[in-house]
C-alpha positions in Angstrom: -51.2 159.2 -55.4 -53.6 161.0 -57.4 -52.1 162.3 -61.0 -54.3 165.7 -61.6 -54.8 168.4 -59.7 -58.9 167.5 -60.2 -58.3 164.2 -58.8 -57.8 165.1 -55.3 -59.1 168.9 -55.5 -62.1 168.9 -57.1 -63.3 172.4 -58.7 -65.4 174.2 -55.7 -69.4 174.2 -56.4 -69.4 178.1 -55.7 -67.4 181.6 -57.2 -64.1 181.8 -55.5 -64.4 184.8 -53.5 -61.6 187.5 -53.6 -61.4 189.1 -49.6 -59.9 193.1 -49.8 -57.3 193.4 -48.3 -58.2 195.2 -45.2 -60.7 191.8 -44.1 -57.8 189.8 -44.5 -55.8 192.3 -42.3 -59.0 192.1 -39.7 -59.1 188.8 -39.8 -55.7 187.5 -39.0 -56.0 189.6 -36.1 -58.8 188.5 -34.6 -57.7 184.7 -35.6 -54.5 185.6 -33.9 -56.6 186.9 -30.8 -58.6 183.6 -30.6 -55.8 181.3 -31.9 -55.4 180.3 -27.8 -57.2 177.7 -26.4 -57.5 179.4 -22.9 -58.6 182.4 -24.9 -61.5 180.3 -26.7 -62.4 179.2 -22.6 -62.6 182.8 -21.1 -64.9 183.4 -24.3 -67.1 180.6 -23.9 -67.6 181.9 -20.4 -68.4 185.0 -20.9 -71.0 184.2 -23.0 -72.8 181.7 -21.0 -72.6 184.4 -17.9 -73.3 187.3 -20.8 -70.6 188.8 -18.4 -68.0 187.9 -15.6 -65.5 189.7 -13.2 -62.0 188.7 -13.8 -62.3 186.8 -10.7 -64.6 184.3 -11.2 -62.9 183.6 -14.8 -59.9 183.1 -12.6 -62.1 180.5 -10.5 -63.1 178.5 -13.7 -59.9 177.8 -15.1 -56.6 176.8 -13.9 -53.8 179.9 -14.3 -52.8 182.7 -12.2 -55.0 185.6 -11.9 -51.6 187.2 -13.8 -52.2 185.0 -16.9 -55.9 185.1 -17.4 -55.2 189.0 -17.4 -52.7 189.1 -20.4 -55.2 186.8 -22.1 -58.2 189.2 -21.6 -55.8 192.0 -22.8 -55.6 190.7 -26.1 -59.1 189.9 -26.4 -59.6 193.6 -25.3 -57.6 194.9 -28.1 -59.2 192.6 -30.7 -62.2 194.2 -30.2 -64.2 190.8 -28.7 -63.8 191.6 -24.8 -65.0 194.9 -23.0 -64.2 195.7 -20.0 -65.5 198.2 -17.0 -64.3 198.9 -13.8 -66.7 197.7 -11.3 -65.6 198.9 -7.8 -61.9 197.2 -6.8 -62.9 194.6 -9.9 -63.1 194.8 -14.0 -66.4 193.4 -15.5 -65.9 191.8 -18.6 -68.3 190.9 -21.6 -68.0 189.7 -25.5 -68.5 192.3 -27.8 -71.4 190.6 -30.0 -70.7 192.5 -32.9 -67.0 192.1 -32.9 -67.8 188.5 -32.7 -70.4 188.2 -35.5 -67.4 190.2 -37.5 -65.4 187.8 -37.0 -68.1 184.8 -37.7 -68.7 186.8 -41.1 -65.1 187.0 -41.8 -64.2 183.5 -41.3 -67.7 182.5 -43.7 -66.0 184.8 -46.3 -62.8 182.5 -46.7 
């Protein structure tokens, strides 16, 4: 077991960084809105279809159409899912800049 803090932490190479509050805020929300596994999924295909109806994200993976709704719901109110009604459907797409947010959020820990 190492004896000194230095022994098993050693001192970081770069200024610790102090995040304001209100980024730390942001960010444990949109953590908590990708903190889902399925939510990661419905993410990854909407952005290798740049956007989906609800339907086919219902085709791609393996819960209710009930489920994948709720899921999109708080992707919606994170801010990294929009959504338009498209005749008796909802289209749905990332938000890019929400997302690079959230990447430049994550680089600021």
């Amino acid at each position: 077991m190492p004896s000194k803090k230095e022994d098993c932490c050693p001192p970081s190479e770069t200024e610790p960084s102090s995040m304001p509050d209100e980024d730390v805020e942001e960010l444990a929300a949109l953590a908590k809105a990708v903190g889902h596994p399925i939510r990661i999924k419905i993410l990854n295909l909407l952005d290798k279809n740049d956007n989906c109806i609800c339907g086919e994200i219902v085709d791609e993976l393996p819960l209710a159409q009930s489920t994948i709704s709720q899921h999109l719901k708080v992707l919606k109110e994170a801010g990294l899912v929009r959504g338009e009604i498209a005749g008796p459907s909802v289209c749905y797409c990332i938000d890019k800049k929400r997302l690079k947010r959230l990447k430049v959020l994550v680089a600021g820990l």
